[in-house]
C-alpha positions in Angstrom: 70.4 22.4 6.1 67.1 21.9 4.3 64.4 24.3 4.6 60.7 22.7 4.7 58.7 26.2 4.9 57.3 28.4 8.1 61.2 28.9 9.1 61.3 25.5 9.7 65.4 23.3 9.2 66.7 20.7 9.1 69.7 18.7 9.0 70.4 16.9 6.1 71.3 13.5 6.2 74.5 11.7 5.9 74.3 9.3 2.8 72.8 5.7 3.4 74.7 2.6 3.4 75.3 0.9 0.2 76.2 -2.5 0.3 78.9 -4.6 -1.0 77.3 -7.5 -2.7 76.7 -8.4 -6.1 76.9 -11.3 -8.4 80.8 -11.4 -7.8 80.1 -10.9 -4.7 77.7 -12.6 -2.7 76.4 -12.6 0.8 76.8 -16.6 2.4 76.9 -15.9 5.5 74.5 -16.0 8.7 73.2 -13.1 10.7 73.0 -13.6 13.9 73.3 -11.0 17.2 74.1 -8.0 14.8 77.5 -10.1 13.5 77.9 -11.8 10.0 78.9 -15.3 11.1 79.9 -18.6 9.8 77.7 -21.7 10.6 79.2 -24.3 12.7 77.4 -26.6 10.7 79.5 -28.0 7.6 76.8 -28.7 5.5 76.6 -26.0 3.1 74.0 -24.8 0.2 74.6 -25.1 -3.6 72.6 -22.0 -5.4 72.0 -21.9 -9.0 71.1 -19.8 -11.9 67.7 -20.7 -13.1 68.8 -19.2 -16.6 71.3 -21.3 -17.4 71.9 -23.8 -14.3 75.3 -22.5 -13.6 76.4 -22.7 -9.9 75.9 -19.3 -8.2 77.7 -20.7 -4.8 78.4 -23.7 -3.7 78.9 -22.7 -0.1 76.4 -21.1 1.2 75.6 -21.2 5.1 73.2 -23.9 6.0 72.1 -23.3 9.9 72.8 -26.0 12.0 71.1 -27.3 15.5 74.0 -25.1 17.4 73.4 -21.9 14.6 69.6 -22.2 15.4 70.4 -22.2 19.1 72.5 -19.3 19.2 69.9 -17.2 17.5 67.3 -17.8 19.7 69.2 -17.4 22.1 70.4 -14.2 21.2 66.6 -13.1 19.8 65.6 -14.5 23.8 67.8 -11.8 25.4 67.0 -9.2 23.1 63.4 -9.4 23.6 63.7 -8.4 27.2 64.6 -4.7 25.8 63.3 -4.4 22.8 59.3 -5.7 23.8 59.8 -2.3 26.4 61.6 -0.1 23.9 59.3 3.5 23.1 57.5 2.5 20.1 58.6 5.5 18.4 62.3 3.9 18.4 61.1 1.0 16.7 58.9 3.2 14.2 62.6 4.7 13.2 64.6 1.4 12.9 62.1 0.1 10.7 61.4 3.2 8.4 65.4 3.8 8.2 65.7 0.2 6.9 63.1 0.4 4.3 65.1 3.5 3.3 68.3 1.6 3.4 66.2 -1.4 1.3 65.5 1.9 -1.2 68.7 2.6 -2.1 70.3 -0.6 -2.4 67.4 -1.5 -4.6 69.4 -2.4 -7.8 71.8 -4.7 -6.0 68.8 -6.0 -3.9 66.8 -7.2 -7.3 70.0 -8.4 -8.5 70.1 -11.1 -6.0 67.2 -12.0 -6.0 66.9 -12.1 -10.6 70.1 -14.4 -10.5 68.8 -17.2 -8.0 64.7 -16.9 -9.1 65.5 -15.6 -12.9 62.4 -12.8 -11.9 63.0 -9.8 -14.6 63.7 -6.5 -12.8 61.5 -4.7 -15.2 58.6 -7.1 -14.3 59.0 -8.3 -10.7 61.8 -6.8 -9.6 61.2 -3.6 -9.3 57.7 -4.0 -7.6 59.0 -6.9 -5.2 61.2 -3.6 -3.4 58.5 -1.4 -3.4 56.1 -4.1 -1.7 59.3 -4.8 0.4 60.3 -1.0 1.3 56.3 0.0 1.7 55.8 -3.4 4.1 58.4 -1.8 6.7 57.1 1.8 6.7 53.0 0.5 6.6 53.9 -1.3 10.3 55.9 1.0 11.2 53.7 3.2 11.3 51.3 0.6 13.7 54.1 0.9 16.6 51.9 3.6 18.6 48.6 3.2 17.0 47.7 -0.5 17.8 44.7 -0.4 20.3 43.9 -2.7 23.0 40.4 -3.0 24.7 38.4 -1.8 27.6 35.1 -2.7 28.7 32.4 -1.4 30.8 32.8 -1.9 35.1 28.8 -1.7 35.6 29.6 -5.2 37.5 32.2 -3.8 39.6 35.5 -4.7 38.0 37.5 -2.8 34.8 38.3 -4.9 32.5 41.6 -3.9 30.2 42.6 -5.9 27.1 46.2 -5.5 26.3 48.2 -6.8 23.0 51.3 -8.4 23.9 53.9 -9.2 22.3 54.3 -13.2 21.8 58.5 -13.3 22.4 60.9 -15.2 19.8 59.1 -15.3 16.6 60.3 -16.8 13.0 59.1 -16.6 9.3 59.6 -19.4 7.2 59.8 -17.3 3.4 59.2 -18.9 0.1 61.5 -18.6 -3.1 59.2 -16.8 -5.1 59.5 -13.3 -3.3 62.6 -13.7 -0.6 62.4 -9.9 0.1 58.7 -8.7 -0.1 57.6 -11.7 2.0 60.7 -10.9 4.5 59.1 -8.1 5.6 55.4 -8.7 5.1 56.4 -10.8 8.4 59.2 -9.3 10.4 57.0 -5.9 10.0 54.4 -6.9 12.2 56.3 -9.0 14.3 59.0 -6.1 14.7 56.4 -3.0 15.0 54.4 -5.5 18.0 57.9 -5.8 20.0 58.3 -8.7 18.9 61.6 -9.9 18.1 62.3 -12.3 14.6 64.5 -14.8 12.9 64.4 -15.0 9.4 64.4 -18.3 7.2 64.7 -17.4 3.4 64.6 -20.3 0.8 67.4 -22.4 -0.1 66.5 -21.7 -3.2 66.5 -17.8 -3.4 68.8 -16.8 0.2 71.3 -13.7 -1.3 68.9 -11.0 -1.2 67.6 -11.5 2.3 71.3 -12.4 3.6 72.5 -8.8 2.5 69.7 -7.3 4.5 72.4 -8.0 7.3 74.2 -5.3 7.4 71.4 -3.0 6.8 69.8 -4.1 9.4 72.9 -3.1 11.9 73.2 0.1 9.9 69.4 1.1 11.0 69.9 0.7 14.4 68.2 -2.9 15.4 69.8 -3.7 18.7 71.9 -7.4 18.5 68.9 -10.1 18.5 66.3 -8.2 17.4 66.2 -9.2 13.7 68.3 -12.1 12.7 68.6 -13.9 9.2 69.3 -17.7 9.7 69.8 -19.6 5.7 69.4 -23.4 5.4 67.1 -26.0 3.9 64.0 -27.5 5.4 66.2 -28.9 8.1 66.5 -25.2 9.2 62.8 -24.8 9.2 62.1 -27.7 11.4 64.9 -26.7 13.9 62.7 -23.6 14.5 59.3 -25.1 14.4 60.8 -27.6 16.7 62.5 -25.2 19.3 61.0 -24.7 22.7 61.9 -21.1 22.8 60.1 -20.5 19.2 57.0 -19.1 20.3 55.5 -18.1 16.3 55.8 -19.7 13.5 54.7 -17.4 10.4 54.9 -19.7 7.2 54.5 -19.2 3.3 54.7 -22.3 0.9 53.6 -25.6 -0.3 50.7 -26.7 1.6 52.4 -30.3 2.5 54.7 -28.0 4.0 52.5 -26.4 6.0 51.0 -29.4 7.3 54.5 -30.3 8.7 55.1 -27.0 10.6 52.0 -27.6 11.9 52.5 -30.7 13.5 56.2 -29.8 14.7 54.5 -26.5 16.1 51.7 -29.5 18.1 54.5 -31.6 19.2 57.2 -28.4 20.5 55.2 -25.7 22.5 51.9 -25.3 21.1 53.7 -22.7 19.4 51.1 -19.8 17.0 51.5 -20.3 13.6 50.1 -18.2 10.9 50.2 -20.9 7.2 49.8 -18.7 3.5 49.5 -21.8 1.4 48.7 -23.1 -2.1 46.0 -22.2 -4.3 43.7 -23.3 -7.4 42.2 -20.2 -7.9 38.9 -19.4 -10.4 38.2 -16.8 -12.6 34.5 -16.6 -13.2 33.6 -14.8 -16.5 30.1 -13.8 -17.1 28.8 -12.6 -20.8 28.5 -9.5 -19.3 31.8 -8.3 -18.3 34.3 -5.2 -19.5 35.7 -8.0 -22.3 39.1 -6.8 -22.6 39.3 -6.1 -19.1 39.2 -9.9 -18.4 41.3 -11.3 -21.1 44.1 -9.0 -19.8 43.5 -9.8 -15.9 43.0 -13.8 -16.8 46.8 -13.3 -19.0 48.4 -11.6 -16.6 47.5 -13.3 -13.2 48.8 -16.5 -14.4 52.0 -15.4 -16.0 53.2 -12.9 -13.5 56.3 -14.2 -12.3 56.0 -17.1 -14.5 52.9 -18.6 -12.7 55.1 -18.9 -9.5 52.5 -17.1 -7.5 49.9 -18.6 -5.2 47.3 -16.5 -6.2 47.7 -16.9 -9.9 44.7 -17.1 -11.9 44.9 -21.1 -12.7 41.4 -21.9 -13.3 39.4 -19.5 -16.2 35.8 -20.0 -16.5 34.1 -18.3 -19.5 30.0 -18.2 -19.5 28.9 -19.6 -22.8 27.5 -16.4 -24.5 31.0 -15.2 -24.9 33.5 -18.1 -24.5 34.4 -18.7 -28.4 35.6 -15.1 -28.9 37.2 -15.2 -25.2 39.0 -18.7 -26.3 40.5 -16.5 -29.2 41.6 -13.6 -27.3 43.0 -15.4 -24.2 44.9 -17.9 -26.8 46.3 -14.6 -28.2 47.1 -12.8 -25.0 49.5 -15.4 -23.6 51.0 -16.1 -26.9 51.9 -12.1 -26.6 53.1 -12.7 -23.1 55.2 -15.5 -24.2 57.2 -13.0 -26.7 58.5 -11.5 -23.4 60.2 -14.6 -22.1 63.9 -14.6 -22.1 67.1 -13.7 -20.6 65.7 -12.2 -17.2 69.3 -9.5 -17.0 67.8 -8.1 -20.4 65.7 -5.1 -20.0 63.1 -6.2 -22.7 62.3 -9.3 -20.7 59.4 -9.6 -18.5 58.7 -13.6 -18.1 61.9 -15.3 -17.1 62.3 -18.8 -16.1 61.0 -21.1 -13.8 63.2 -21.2 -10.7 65.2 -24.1 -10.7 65.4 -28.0 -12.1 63.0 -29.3 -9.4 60.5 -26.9 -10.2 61.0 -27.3 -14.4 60.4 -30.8 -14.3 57.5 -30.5 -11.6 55.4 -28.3 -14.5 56.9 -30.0 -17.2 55.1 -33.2 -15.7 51.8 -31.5 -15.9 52.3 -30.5 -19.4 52.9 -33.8 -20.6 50.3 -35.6 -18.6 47.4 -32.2 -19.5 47.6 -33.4 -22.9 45.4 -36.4 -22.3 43.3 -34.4 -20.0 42.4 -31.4 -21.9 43.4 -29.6 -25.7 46.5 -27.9 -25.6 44.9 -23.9 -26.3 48.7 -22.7 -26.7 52.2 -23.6 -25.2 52.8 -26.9 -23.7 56.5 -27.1 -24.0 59.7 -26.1 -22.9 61.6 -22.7 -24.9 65.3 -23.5 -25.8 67.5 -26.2 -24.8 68.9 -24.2 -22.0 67.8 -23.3 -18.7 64.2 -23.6 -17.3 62.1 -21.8 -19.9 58.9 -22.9 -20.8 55.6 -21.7 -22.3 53.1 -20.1 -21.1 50.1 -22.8 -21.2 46.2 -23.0 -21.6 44.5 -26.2 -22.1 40.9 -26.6 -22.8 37.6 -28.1 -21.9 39.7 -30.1 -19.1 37.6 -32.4 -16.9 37.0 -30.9 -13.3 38.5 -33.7 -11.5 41.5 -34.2 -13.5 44.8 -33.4 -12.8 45.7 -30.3 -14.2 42.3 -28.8 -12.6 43.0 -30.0 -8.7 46.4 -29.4 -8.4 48.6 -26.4 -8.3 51.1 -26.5 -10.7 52.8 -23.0 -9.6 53.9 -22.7 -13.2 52.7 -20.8 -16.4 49.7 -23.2 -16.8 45.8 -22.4 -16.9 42.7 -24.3 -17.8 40.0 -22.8 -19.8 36.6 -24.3 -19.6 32.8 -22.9 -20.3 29.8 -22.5 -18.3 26.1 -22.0 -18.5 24.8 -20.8 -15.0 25.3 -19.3 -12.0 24.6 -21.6 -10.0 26.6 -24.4 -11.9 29.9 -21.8 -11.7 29.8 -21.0 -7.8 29.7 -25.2 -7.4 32.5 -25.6 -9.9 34.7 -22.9 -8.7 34.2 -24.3 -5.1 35.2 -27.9 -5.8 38.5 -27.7 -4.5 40.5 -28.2 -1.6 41.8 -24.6 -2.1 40.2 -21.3 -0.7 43.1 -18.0 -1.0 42.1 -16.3 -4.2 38.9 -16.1 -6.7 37.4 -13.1 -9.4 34.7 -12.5 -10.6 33.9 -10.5 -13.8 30.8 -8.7 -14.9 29.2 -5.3 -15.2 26.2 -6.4 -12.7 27.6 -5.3 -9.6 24.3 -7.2 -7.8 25.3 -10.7 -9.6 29.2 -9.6 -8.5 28.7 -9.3 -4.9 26.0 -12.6 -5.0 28.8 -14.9 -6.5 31.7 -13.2 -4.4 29.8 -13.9 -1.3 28.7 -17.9 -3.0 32.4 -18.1 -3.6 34.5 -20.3 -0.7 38.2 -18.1 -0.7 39.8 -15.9 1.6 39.7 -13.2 -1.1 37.7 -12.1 -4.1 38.5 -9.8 -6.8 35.8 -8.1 -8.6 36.6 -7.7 -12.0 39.7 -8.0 -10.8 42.2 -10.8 -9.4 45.5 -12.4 -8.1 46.2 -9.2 -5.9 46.9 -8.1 -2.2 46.6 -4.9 -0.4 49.3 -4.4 2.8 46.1 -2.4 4.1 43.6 -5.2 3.6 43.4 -9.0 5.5 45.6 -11.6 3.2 44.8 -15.3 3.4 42.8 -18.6 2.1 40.1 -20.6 3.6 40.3 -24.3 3.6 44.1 -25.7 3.0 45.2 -22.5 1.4 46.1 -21.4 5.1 45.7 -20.2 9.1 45.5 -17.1 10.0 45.8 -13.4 7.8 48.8 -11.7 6.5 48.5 -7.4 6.5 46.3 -4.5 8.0 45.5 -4.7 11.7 45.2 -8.6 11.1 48.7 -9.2 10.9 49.6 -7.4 14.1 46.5 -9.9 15.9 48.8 -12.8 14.4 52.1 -11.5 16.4 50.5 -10.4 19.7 48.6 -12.0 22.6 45.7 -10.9 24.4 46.2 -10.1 28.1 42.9 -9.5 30.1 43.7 -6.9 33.5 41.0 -6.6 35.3 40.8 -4.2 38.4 38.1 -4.7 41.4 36.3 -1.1 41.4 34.1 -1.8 44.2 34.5 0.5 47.6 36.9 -1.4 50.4 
C-alpha cells in the first residue's frame, strides 16, 4: 500500500508489461481483433538499416485485400460497444497504454533508431514523450468534449451532439512511426471512435510491438488495430466502403491520391498533414544568436526529415554578412554530431533509406548550379546514407532547391531589403504549414505573422507543434488540423436534435 496523505491508500500496482522485442527480435506480424496474426497475403516487406543497408527483415507482414477486410471487419463490430463505452473506461485504456509506451521506452526507440537511423539521444527520446503525452492529452478529452445548445425563443431546442464517425484509419509517415501513431488514434480513440493503424514500410517495428500493449491496457478486440504494408495497404483503406476517416501524414502527391480514392469510395473525411517549404524571416533587429541557433536546428533535426523544417532562411540586409558567417558555422558544428545513430554522442544520423539518399543527393548535385554551396553538399563516408548538412546561397526563388521540399539536411540562404519584398517572397510557394519570424519589434512580428500565408507561425521561434494548440498548413501543405479540441472536430460528426417546445 502507498499512502498519498489525509489517511488516504492505495494499492500499488502490479509491474507493467515489458515487451519481448528487440533487434534480435522483431515484431512482423499483424494486429488485428486483439491477436498477433499472420497475413494471408504472401507478399512480404524487406526492412533495412539506414546505417549501413543491412537487411533488418525480409519478411515482414504486408496486409493484403483479405487482412484489410478482416480488420474492418473486426474494428466494425467493435465500434458498436466501444462508441457507448463510459468515457471514463476509455480515459483508462488510453492513459494505461501511454504508461505501458513509458516503460518500454528503450526497446520502443530501439525499433524505431534501427529502421529510421533517428539517434535516441536526439529524437528518440523526445519521439516517446510526444508519443506517451499524445495518449494521456486525449485522454483526458473523453468527458470533457462539449457539444452545443442554442436558444428555443422560436419554439424548438436545438442540441448539437459530436458523434463519433465509426471505422477510422491513419495513414503514418516514416519519420515519427510512434509519435504520429498516437497524435491520431488519440483523438479518434478518446471520440469512440474506433482505429486501424498504417505505419510506413519503411519504419513498421515500433508501431507493430504496440500490439501487445495495447491488449495488455485493456482495448476490447477491434478497437485499435495495427495493419503493416506498403502503399497498396493504404489504398485498400482509403478505398474501403466501411473506412469512414482517413487521417493522413506524408508526401503531398500522396495526399492527393487518398484524396481522390476517399471521392471515389464513400465520400469518406480525411484529415491530409503534408509537405512544406517553410521561411524564416530575419529582420536586423532580432535576438542574433537566438536565430542562428533556431534556423540550425530546425533544418537538421532529424536530419531535415521533418515537414516543418526550416528550408528557406531569409536574412534582412543590415545583418546578413555576419548571419552568413554564423549560420555557415552552426551547421558545420551540427554536422560534427553526425554518425553511428546506436552511439550515445550522436545526434544527426542518416537519412532513412536509399530512396530517400539519392532523392537529396539529386538536389545537392543539381543546387550547385542554382545557388553557392555555403557548407556541405556531399555525402559522409562510403557507407550508409550519411550526408552533410547543406546551405546554399543567394539561390534564385524559382529554382529548384527553393520550390521543392527536399526533406533532407538542405537550406537556402538568401537576403532581403523590405518588408514588404519578404512577406511576397516567403509567400511564393505552393506550401502553407510552417513560417518564423524573428525580431525584437513585437508590432512588425505580429504585422508579418498575420501577411504570412501558413497554417502556423513562430515568433522568434520555428519548426514546432503544441498537442494543446491547432497543427496544420494552408494551401497543399494539408486538410484539416492535427491537436487541441481541433483534432477531436476531425474524428466526430455533428448531429443536430432538435425538440418542438411548443404547448400540444
Amino acid at each position: 500500500m502507498t499512502s498519498l496523505g489525509a489517511g488516504i491508500q492505495v494499492k500499488d500496482r502490479p509491474p507493467l508489461m515489458k515487451i519481448p522485442y528487440n533487434r534480435d527480435n522483431l515484431p512482423k506480424q499483424l494486429f488485428i481483433n486483439n491477436e498477433l496474426v499472420d497475413s494471408k497475403n504472401p507478399k512480404k516487406l524487406e526492412v533495412r538499416n539506414p546505417k549501413d543497408n543491412s537487411v533488418l527483415a525480409a519478411d515482414v507482414a504486408l496486409a493484403g485485400e483479405a487482412d484489410v477486410d478482416a480488420a474492418v471487419d473486426a474494428a466494425a463490430a467493435a465500434f458498436k460497444t466501444w462508441r457507448k463505452t463510459h468515457p471514463n473506461v476509455r480515459r483508462d485504456c488510453m492513459l494505461k497504454l501511454a504508461d505501458l509506451i513509458e516503460v518500454n521506452c528503450d526497446a520502443l526507440a530501439e525499433l524505431t533508431r534501427i529502421s529510421l537511423g533517428a539517434p535516441f539521444s536526439s529524437f528518440g527520446s523526445f519521439e516517446i514523450g510526444v508519443c506517451c503525452e499524445a495518449l494521456r492529452y486525449f485522454a483526458g478529452w473523453t468527458d470533457k468534449f462539449p457539444g452545443e445548445a442554442y436558444p428555443q425563443e422560436d419554439g424548438f431546442m436545438k442540441i448539437v451532439r459530436n458523434e463519433p464517425l465509426g471505422v477510422t484509419c491513419g495513414v503514418i509517415p516514416w519519420n515519427g512511426p510512434l509519435a504520429n501513431s498516437t497524435m491520431k488514434a488519440g483523438p479518434a480513440l478518446a471520440t469512440g471512435n474506433v482505429f486501424i493503424l498504417k505505419p510506413s514500410e519503411k519504419t513498421p517495428f515500433s508501431a507493430l510491438a504496440l500490439g501487445p500493449l495495447i491488449k495488455e491496457a485493456g482495448f476490447p478486440p477491434g478497437v485499435f488495430q495495427i495493419l503493416t504494408g506498403d502503399g497498396s495497404t493504404g489504398a485498400l483503406l482509403a478505398n474501403h466502403m466501411k473506412v469512414n476517416k482517413i487521417s493522413f501524414t506524408g508526401s503531398t502527391a500522396t495526399g492527393r491520391r487518398i484524396q481522390e480514392c476517399a471521392a471515389r469510395s464513400n465520400l469518406k473525411r480525411v484529415t491530409l498533414e503534408l509537405g512544406g517549404k517553410s521561411p524564416a524571416v530575419v529582420f536586423d533587429d532580432c535576438d542574433f544568436d537566438n536565430a542562428v541557433n533556431w534556423c540550425a536546428n530546425a533544418i537538421t533535426a532529424n536530419t531535415g526529415q521533418v515537414c516543418f523544417a526550416a528550408s528557406r532562411v531569409y536574412v534582412q540586409e543590415g545583418i546578413y554578412d555576419r548571419f552568413v558567417k554564423a549560420y555557415k558555422a552552426a551547421m558545420e558544428e551540427r554536422a560534427k554530431g553526425v554518425g553511428d545513430p546506436d552511439e550515445q554522442t550522436t545526434t544527426i544520423g542518416p537519412l532513412v533509406d536509399q530512396g530517400q539518399f539519392e532523392r537529396v543527393s539529386g538536389f545537392l548535385e543539381r543546387g550547385r548550379s542554382q545557388g553557392t554551396l555555403l557548407t556541405g553538399g556531399g555525402r559522409i563516408g562510403d557507407k550508409g546514407w550519411f550526408v552533410q548538412p547543406t546551405v546554399f546561397e543567394n539561390v534564385a526563388e524559382d529554382s529548384e532547391i527553393c520550390k521543392e521540399e527536399v526533406f533532407g539536411p538542405v537550406a537556402i540562404l538568401n537576403k532581403f531589403k523590405t518588408e514588404e519584398e519578404i512577406v511576397a517572397k516567403a509567400n511564393d510557394t505552393h506550401y502553407g504549414l510552417m513560417a518564423g519570424v524573428f525580431t525584437e519589434n513585437i508590432t512588425k512580428a505580429l504585422r508579418v505573422a498575420s501577411d504570412l500565408e501558413s497554417g502556423m507561425v513562430g515568433i522568434n521561434a520555428i519548426s514546432m507543434a503544441f498537442l494543446t494548440a491547432p497543427f496544420g498548413g494552408s494551401k497543399t501543405s494539408g486538410i484539416g488540423r492535427e491537436n487541441a479540441i481541433d483534432a477531436l472536430r476531425m474524428f466526430t460528426e455533428k448531429k443536430t436534435v432538435f425538440i418542438n417546445m411548443t404547448k400540444q
